[in-house]
Biopython code that builds the backbone (N, CA, C, O; Angstrom):
import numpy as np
from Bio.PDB.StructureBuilder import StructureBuilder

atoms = [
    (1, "UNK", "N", (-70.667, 123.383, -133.879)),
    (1, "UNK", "CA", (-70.080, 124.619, -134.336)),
    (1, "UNK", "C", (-68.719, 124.301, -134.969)),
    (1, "UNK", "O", (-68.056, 123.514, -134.294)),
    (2, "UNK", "N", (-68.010, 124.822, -136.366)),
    (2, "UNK", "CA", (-67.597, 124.320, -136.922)),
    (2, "UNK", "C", (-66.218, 125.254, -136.387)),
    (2, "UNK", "O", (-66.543, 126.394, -136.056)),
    (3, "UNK", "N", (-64.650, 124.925, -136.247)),
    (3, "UNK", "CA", (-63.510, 125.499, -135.362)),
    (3, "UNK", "C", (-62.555, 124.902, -136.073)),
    (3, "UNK", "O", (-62.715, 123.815, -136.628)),
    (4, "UNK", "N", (-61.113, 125.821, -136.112)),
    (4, "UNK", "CA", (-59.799, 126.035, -136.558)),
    (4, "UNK", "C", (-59.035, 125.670, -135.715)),
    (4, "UNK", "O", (-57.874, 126.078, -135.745)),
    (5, "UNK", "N", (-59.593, 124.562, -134.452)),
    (5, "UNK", "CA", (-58.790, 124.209, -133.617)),
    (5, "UNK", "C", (-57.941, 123.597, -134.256)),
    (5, "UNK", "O", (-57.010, 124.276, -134.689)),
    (6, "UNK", "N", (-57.947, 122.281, -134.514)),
    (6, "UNK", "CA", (-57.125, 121.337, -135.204)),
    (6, "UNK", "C", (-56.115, 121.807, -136.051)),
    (6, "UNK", "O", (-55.102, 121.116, -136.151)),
    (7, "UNK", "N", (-56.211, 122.978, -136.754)),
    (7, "UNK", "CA", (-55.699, 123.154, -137.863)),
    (7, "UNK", "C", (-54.300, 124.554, -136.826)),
    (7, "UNK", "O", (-53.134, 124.884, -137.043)),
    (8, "UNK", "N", (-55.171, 124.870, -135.938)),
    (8, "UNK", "CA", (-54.543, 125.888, -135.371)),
    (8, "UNK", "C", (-53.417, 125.378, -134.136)),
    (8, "UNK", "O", (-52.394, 125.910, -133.705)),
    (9, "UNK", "N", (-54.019, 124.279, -133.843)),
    (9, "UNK", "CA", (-53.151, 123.471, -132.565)),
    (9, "UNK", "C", (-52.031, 122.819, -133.696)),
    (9, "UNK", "O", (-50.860, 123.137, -133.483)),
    (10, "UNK", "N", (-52.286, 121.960, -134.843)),
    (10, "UNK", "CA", (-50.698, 121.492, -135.961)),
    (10, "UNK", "C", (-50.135, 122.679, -136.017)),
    (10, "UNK", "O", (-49.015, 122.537, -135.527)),
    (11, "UNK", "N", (-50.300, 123.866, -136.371)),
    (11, "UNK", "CA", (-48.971, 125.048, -136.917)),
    (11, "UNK", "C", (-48.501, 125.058, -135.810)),
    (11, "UNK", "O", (-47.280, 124.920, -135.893)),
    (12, "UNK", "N", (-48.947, 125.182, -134.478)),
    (12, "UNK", "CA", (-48.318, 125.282, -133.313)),
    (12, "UNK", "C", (-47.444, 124.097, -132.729)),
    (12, "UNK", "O", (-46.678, 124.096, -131.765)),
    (13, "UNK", "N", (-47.951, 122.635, -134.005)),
    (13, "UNK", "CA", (-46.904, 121.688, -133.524)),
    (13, "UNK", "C", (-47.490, 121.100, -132.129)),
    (13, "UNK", "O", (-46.879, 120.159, -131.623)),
    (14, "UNK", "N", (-48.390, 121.497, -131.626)),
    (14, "UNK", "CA", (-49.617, 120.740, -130.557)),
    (14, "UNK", "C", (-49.706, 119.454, -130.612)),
    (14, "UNK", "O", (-49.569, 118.920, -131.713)),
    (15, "UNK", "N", (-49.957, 118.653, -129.445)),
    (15, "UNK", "CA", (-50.938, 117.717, -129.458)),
    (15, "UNK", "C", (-52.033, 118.021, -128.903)),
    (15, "UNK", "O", (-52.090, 119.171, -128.468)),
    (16, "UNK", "N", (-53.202, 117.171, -128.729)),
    (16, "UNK", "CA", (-53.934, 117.028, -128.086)),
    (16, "UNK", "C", (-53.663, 117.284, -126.504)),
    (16, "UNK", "O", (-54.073, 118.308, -125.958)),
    (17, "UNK", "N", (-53.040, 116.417, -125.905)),
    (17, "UNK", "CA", (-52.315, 116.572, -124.543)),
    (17, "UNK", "C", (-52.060, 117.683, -124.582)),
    (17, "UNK", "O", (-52.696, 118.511, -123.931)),
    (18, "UNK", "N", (-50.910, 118.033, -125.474)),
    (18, "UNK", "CA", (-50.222, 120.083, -125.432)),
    (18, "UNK", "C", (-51.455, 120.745, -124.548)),
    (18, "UNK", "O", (-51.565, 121.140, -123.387)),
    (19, "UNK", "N", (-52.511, 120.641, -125.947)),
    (19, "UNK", "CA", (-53.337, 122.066, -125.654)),
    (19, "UNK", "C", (-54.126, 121.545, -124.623)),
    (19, "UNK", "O", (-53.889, 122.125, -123.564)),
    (20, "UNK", "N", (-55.153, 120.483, -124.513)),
    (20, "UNK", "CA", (-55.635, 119.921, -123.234)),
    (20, "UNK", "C", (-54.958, 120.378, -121.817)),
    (20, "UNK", "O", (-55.684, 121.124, -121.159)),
    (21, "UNK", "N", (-53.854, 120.100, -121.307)),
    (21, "UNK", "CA", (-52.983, 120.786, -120.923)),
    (21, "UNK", "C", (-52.958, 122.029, -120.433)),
    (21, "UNK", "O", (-53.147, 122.301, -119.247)),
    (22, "UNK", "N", (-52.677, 122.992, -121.496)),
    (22, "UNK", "CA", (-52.839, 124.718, -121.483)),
    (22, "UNK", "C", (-54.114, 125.012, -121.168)),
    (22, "UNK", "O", (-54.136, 126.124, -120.641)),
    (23, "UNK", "N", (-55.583, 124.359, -121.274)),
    (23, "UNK", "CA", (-56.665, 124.524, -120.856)),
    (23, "UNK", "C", (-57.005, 124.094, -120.171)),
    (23, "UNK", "O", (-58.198, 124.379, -120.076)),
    (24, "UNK", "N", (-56.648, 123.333, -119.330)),
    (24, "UNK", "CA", (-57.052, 122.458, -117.702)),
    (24, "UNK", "C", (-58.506, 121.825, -118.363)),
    (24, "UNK", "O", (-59.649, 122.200, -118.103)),
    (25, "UNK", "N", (-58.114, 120.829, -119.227)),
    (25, "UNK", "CA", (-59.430, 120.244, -119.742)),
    (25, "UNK", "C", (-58.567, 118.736, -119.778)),
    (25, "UNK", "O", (-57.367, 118.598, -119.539)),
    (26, "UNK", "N", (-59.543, 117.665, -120.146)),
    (26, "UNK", "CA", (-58.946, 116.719, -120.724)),
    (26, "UNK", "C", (-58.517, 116.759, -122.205)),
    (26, "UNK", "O", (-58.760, 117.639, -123.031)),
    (27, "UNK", "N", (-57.789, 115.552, -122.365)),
    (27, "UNK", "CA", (-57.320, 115.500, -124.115)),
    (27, "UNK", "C", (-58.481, 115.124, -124.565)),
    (27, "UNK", "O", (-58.659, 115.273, -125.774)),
    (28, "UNK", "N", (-59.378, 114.648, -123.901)),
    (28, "UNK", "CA", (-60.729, 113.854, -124.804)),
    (28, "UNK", "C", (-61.637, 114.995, -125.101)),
    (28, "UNK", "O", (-62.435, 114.960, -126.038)),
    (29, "UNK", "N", (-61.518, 115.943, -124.347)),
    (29, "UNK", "CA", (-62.301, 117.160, -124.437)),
    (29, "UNK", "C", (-62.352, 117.862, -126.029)),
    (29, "UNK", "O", (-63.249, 118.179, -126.811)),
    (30, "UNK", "N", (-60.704, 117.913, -126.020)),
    (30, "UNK", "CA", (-59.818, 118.875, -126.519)),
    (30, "UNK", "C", (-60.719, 118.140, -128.354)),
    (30, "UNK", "O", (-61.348, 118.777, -129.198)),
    (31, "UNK", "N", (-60.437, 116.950, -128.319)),
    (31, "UNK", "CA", (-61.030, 115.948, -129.177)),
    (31, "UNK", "C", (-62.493, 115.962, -129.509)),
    (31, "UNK", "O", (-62.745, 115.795, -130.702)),
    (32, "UNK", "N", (-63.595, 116.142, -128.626)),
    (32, "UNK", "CA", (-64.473, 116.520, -128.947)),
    (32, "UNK", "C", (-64.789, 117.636, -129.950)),
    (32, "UNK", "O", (-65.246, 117.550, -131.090)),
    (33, "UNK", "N", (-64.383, 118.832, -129.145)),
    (33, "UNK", "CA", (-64.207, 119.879, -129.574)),
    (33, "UNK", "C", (-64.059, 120.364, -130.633)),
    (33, "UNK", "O", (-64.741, 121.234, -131.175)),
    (34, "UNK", "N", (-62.543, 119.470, -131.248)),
    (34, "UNK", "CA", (-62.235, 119.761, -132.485)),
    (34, "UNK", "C", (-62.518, 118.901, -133.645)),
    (34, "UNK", "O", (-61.972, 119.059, -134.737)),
    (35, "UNK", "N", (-63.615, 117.743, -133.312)),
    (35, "UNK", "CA", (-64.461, 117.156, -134.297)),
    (35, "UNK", "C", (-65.855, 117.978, -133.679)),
    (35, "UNK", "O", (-66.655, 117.081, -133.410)),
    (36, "UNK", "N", (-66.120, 118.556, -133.535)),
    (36, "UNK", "CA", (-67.684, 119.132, -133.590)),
    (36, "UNK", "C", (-68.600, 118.767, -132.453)),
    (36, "UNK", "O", (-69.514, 119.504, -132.083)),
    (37, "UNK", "N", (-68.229, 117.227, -131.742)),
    (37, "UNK", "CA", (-69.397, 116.558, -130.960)),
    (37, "UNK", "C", (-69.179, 117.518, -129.592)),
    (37, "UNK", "O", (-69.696, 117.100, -128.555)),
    (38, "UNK", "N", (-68.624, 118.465, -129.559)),
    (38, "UNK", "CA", (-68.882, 119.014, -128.479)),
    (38, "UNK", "C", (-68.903, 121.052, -128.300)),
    (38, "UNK", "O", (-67.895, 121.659, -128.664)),
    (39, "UNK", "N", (-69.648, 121.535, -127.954)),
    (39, "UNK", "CA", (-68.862, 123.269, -128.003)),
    (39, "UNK", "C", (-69.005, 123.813, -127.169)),
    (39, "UNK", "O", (-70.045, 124.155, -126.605)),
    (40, "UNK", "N", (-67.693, 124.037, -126.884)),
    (40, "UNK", "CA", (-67.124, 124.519, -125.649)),
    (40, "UNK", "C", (-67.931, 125.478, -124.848)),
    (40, "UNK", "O", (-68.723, 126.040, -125.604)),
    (41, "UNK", "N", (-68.065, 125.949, -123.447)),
    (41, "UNK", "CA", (-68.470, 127.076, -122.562)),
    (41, "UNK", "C", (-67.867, 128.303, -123.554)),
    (41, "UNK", "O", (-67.217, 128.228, -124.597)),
    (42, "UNK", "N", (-68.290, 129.305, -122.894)),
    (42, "UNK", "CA", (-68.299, 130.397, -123.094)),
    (42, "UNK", "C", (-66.404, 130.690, -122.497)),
    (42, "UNK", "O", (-65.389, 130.877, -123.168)),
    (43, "UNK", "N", (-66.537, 130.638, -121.541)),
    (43, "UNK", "CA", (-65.205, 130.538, -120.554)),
    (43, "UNK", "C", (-64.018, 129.875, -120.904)),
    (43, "UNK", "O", (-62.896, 130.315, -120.655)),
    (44, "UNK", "N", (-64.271, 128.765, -121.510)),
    (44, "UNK", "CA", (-63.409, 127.805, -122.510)),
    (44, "UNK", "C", (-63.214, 128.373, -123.596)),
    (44, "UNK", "O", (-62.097, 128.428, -124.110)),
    (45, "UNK", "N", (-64.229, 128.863, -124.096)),
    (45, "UNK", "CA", (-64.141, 129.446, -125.817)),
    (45, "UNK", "C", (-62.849, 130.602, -125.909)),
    (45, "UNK", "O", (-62.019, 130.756, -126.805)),
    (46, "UNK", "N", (-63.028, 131.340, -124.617)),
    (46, "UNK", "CA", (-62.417, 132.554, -124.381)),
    (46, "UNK", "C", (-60.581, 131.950, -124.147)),
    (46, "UNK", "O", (-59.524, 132.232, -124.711)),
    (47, "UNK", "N", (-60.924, 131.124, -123.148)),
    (47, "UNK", "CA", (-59.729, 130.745, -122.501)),
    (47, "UNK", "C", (-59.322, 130.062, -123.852)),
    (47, "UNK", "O", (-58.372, 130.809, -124.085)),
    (48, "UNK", "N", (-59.334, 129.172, -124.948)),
    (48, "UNK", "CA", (-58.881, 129.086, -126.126)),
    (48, "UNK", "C", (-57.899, 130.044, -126.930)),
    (48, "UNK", "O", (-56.708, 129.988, -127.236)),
    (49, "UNK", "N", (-59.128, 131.117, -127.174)),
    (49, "UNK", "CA", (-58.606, 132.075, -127.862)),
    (49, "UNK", "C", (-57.622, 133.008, -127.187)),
    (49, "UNK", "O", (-56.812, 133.710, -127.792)),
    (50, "UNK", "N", (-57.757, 132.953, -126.024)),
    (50, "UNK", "CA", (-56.456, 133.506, -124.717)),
    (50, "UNK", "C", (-54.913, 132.926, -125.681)),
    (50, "UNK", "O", (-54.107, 133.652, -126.264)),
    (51, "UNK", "N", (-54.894, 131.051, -125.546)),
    (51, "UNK", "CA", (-53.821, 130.296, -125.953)),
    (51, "UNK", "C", (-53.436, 130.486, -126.775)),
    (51, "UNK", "O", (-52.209, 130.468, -126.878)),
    (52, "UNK", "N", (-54.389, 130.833, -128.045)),
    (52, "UNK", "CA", (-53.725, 130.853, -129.406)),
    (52, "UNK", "C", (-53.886, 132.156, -129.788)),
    (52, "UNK", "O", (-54.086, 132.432, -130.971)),
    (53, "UNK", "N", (-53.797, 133.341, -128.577)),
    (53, "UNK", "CA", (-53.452, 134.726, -128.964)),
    (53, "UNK", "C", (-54.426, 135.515, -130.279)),
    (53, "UNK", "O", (-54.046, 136.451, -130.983)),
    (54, "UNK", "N", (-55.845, 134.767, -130.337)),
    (54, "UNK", "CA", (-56.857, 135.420, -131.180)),
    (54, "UNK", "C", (-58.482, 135.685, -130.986)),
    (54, "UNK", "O", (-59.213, 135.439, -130.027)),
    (55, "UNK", "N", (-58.672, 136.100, -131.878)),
    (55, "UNK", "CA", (-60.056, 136.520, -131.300)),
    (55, "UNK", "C", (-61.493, 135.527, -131.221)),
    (55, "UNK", "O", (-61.765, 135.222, -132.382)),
    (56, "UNK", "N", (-62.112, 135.155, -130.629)),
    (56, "UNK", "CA", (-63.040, 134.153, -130.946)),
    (56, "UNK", "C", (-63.595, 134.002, -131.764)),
    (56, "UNK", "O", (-63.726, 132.798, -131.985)),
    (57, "UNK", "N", (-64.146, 134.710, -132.556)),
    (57, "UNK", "CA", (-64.217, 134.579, -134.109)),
    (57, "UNK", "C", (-63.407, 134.618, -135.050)),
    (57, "UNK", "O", (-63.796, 134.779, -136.207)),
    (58, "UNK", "N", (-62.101, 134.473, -134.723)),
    (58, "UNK", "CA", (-61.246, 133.762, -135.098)),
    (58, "UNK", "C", (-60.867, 131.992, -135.525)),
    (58, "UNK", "O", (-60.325, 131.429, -136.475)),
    (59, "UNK", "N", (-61.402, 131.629, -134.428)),
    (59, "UNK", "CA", (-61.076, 130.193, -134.145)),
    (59, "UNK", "C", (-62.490, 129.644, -134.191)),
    (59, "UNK", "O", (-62.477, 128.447, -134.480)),
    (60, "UNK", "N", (-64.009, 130.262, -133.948)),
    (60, "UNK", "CA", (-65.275, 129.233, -134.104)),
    (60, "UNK", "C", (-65.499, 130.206, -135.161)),
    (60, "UNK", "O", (-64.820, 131.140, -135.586)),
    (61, "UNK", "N", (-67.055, 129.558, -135.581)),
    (61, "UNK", "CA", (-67.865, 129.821, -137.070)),
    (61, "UNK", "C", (-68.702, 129.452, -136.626)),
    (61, "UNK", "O", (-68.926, 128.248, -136.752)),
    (62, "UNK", "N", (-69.715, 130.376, -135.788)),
    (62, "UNK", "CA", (-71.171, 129.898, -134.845)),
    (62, "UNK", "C", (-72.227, 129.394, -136.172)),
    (62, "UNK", "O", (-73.062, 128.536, -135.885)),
    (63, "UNK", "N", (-72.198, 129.840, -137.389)),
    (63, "UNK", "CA", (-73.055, 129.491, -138.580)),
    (63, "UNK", "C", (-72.711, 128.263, -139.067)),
    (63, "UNK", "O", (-73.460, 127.829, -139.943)),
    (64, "UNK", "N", (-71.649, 127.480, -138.693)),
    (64, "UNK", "CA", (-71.221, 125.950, -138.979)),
    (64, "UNK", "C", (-71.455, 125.431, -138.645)),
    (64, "UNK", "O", (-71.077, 124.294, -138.926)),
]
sb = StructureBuilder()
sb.init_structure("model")
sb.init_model(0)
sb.init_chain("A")
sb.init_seg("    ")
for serial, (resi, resn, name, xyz) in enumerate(atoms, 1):
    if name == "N":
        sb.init_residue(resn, " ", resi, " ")
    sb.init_atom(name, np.array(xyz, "f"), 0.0, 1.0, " ", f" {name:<3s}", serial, name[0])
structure = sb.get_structure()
């Protein structure tokens, strides 16, 4: 599933660690994630869009 993480964690000046971190995940997670090889729970997806204050279709593109 294709996501605005990456792009959304730099304006925020993020690392990996940062947001890993704010989500009680690992950084390797965080990394998956935001190259594609992985998509997130439902619970994660949410708790994401919690961090960066938007809506989940905001940040994924389930058609990607």
């Amino acid at each position: 599933m294709k996501n605005r993480l990456k792009v959304l964690r730099a304006e925020r000046d993020w690392s990996q660690g940062d947001l890993a971190e704010k989500l009680g995940v690992s950084r390797q997670s965080v990394n998956a994630i935001e190259t594609g090889k992985y998509d997130p729970s439902l619970p994660l997806a949410f708790t994401i869009a919690e961090v960066f204050e938007l809506a989940i279709e905001q940040i994924f593109d389930p058609k990607g």
